[in-house]
Steps between C-alpha positions, in 0.01 A plus 500: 500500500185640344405314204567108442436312219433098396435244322184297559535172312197246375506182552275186356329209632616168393271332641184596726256288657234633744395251764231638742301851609603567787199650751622892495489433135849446363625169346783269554711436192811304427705700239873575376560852444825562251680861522520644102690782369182692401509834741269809568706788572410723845606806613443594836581857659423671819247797470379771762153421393299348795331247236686214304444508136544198218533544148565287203572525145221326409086491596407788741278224656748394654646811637484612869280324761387227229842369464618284738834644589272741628345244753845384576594822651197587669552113645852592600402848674216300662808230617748766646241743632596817289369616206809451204431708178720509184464507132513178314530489112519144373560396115313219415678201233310246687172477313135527728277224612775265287579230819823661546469672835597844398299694829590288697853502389439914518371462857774267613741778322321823714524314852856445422611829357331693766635315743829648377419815431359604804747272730205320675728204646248194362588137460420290212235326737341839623485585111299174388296510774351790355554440168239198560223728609579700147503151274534158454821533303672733684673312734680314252615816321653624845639190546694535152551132415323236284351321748218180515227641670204410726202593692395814354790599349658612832711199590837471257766277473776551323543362129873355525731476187569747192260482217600481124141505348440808273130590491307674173188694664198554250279817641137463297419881592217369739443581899453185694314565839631283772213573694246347224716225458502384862124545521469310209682214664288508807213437313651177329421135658698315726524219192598765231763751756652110561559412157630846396707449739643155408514577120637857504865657661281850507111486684417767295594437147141320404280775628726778337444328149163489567484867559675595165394247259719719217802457713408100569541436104841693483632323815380120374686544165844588704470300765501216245806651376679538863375485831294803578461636872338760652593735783314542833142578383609639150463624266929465423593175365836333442742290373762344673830382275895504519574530124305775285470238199269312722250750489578653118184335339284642796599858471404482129131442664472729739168728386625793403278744733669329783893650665757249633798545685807277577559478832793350736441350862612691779666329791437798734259846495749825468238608771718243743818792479263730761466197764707436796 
């Protein structure tokens, strides 16, 4: 085999609270992560180069050694003591900084197909292990199944029964920085973080209004309309329904520079068919 390729599926938050900083600098959060049938596409081939390259159909700036596939396979070489170098080309339908864990999804997807491609005998264990040191997400996209997590992300249990929940995503066209956002949280008081975190299913959802006051307006008028959430640290929000009437006199409110999607749950990652 030479060339393998796969499909790297999103998933969203619904629900996130962070709890503490921990002292290397990482926080604790409770959080259920749901599987949805929202997928980058990625290619990955052998080369006889003696340097791994990663390329996307979108930004250059996040091409190469900026993107972190790329980290995931210089983490990996680091792992198994060789140097492993292919060409990865990845198509990206899951939209940037939108909460929807598309890297790490990608990264998760790269440890996984290389693993295959070049035969290197891995578990699922040895592959989250160092998928942890690559991202917080990671893990759980290795470990393929919605899951409740905890501690930083890192410790998953599985989400039992078959969701029947449909999901309408609403991308405003606007980079969220996770990074900000958690620094921004750090800097809240004890008495505020505490009642965020009583009044609010997502920690994050009053300080990412705050940072788009445009958005804010948009989101009040259709969260009166149906419950509004948002995903990880943004900026994707969603509806959850059964029935597409419930959400008719929404859609007709949706700004129109904004994209949605309809989206399905998952009940496992197509990444899970390259696991033993």
């Amino acid at each position: 085999m030479n060339k393998i390729t796969l499909a790297c599926p999103a998933k969203i938050n619904l629900n996130l609270s962070v709890l503490r900083k921990k002292n290397d600098g990482m926080h604790e959060i409770n959080s259920q992560f749901q599987l949805i049938n929202l997928f980058d596409e990625m290619k990955i081939e052998k080369t006889n180069s003696k340097f791994t390259n990663v390329s996307t159909n979108i930004d250059s700036s996040i091409n190469g050694e900026k993107n972190i596939v790329y980290q995931a396979i210089s983490e990996l070489s680091n792992y198994i003591g060789k140097q492993v170098c292919c060409n990865i080309s990845i198509k990206k339908n899951i939209p940037l900084g939108g909460g929807l864990g598309g890297g790490s999804s990608n990264a998760a997807g790269a440890l996984i197909g290389v693993n295959v491609l070049f035969e290197l005998g891995l578990s699922s264990k040895d592959l989250i292990k160092i998928g942890k040191k690559v991202g917080a997400d990671v893990p759980f996209f290795i470990f393929g199944k919605n899951a409740h997590a905890s501690g930083t992300g890192d410790i998953l249990i599985e989400a039992k029964g078959s969701s029947k929940k449909k999901y309408l995503l609403l991308f405003p066209r606007i980079h969220s920085s996770t990074k900000e956002l958690f620094s921004q949280w750090d800097k809240l008081s004890a008495d505020s973080q505490n009642k965020i975190l009583k009044n609010e299913e997502n920690s994050f959802l009053p300080l990412f209004l705050q940072n788009n006051r445009d958005i804010e307006e948009s989101f009040n008028q259709l969260n009166e309309l149906c419950s509004l959430r948002l995903s990880g640290t943004g900026s994707t929000m969603f509806f959850i329904y059964e029935n597409k009437s419930e959400i008719e006199k929404t859609l007709k409110k949706i700004p129109s520079k904004w994209r949605h999607s309809f989206c399905e749950p998952l009940q496992c990652s197509p990444l899970l068919t390259y696991l033993t």
